[in-house]
Rosetta silent file (secondary structure, phi, psi, omega in degrees, C-alpha in Angstrom):
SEQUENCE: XXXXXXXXXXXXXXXXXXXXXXXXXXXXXXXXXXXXXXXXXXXXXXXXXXXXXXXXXXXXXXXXXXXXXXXXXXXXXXXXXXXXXXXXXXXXXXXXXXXXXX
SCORE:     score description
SCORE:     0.000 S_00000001
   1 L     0.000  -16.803 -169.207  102.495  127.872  140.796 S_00000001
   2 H   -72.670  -58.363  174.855  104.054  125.919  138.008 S_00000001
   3 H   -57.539   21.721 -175.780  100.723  125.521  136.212 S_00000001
   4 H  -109.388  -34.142  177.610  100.093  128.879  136.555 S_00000001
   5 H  -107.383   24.605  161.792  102.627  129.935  134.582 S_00000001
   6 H  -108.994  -32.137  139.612  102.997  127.684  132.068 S_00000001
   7 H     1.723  -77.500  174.600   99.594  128.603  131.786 S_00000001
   8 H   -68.946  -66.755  155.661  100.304  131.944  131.139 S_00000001
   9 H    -5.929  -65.232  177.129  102.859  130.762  128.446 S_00000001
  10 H   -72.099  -46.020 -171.019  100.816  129.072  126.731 S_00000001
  11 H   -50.336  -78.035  172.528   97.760  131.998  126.823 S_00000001
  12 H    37.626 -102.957 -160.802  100.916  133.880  125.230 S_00000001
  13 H   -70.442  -43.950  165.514  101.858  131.831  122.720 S_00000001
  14 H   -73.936  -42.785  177.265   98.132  131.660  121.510 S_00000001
  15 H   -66.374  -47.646  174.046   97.518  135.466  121.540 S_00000001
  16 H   -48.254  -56.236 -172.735  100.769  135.814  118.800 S_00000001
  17 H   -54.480  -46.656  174.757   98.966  132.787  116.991 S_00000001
  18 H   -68.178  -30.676  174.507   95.365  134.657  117.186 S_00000001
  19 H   -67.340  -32.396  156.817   96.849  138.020  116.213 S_00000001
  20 H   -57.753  -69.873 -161.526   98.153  136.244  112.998 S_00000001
  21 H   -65.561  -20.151 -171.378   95.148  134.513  112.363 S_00000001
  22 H   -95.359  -21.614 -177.567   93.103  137.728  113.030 S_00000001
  23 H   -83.791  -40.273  179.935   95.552  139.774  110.488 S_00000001
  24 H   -90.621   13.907  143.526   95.355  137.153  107.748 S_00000001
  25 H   -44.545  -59.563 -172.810   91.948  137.114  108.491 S_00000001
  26 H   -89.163  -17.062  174.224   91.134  140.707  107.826 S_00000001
  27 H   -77.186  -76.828 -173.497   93.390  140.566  104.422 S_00000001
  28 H   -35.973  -61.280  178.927   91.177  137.842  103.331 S_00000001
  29 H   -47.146  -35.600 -172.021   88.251  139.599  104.374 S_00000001
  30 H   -80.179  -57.663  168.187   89.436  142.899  102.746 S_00000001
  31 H   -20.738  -67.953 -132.375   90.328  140.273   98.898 S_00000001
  32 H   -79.632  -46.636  173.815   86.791  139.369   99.215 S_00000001
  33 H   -71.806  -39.242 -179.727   85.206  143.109   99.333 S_00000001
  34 H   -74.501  -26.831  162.459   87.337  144.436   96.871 S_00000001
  35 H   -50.503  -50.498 -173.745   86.727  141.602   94.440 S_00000001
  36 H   -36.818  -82.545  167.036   82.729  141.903   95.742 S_00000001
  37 H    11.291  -69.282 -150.967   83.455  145.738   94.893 S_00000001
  38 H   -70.913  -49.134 -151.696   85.653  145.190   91.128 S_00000001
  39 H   -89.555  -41.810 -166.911   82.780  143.085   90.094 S_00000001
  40 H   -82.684  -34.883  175.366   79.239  145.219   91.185 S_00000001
  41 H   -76.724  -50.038 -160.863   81.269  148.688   89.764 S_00000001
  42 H   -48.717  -69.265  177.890   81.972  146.291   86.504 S_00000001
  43 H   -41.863  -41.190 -153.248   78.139  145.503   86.202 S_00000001
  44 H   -97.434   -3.305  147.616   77.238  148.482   86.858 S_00000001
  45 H  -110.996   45.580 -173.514   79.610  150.198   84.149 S_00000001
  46 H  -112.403  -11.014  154.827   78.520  148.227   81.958 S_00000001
  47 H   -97.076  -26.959  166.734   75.352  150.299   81.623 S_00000001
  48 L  -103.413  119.909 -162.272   76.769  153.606   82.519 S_00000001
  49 L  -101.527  -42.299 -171.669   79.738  153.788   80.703 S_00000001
  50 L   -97.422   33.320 -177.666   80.454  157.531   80.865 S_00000001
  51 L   -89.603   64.520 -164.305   80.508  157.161   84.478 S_00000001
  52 H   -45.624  -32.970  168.469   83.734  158.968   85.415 S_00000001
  53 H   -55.535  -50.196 -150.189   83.451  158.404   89.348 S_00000001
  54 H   -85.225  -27.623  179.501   82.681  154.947   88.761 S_00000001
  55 H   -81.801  -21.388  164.139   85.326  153.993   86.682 S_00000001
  56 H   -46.323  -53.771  175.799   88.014  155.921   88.880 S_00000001
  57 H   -62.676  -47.201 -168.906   87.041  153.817   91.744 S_00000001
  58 H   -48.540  -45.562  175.091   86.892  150.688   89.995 S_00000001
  59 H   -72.766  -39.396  164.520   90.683  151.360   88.912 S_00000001
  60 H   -52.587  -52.437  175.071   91.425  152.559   92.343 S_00000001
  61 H   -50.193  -53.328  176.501   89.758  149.088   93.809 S_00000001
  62 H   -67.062  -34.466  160.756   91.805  147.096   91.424 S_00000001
  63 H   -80.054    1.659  174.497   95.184  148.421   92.372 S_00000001
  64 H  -104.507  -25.457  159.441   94.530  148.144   95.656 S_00000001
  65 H   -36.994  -57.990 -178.784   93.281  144.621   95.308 S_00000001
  66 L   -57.057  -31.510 -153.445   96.633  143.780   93.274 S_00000001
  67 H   -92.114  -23.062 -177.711   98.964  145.386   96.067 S_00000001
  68 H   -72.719  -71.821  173.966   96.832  143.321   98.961 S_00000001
  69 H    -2.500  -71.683 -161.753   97.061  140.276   96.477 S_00000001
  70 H   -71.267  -48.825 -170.835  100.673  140.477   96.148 S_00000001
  71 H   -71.433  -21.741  156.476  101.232  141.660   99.854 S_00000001
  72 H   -48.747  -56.830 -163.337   99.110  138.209  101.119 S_00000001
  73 H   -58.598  -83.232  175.180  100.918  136.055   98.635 S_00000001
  74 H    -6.740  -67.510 -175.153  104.531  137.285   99.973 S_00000001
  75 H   -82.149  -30.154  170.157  103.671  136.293  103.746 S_00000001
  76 H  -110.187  -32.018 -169.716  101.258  133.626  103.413 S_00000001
  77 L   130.151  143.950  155.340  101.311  131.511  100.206 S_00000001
  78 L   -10.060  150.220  167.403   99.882  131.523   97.073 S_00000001
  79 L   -90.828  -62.393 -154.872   95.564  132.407   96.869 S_00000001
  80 L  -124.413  178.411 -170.246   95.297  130.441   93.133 S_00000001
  81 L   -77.446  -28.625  137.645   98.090  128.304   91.629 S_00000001
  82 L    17.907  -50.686 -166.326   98.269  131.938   89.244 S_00000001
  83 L   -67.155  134.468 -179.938  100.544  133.320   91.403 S_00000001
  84 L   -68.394  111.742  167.811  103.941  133.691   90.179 S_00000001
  85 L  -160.262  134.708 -164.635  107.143  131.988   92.380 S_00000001
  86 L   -52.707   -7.004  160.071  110.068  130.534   91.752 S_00000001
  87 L  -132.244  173.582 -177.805  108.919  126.647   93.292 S_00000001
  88 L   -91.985   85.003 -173.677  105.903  125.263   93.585 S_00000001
  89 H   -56.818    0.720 -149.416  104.708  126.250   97.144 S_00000001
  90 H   -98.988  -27.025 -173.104  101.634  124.669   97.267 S_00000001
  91 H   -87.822    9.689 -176.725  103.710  121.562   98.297 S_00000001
  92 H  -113.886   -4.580 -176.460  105.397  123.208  101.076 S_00000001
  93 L  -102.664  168.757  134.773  102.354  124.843  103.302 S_00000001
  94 L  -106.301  178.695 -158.975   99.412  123.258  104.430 S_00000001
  95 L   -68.698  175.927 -165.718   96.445  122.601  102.428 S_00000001
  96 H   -84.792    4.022  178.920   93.874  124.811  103.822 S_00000001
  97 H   -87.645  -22.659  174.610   92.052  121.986  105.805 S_00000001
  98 H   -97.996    5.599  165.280   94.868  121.077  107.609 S_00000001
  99 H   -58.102  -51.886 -148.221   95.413  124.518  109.306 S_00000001
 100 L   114.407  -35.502 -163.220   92.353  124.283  111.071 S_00000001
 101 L  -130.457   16.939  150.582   91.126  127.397  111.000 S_00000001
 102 L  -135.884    0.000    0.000   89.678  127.584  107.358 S_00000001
């Protein structure tokens, strides 16, 4: 019975650990589309210019891009050394190889 429930513990302990990893997952995943996004409206106002829709979104994509940005950085660490914080974090996480899971 003991190994059943340390077992269980452990399953736990890994579903909080997967539910992180699946939320800073889906942030990353969401950075990646809105950049995708920022950049494909950019091209494409750079031939339609007077393209009031397109440039609305494009400003709408980039503020939401900044507030995910900023809301990543806060909770996880820095993206690029760019990011603004009072020490130099990059020495205090690990590097992304040594996680494991990117």
């Amino acid at each position: 019975m003991q190994g059943i429930d340390e077992n269980r513990t452990n399953c736990e302990c890994e579903e909080n650990n997967t539910v992180d990893c699946d939320v800073r997952r889906e942030m990353i995943n969401k950075i990646r589309c809105l950049e995708f996004a920022i950049n494909e409206l950019a091209l494409y106002l750079d031939t339609h210019p007077e393209d009031q829709r397109a440039l609305c979104l494009h400003n709408k994509y980039c503020k939401e891009l900044k507030d995910l940005k900023d809301k990543y950085q806060r909770v996880y660490g820095p993206l690029t050394i760019n990011y603004p914080c009072n020490k130099w974090r990059w020495l205090e996480m690990p590097w992304p190889w040594e996680r494991g899971n990117y």
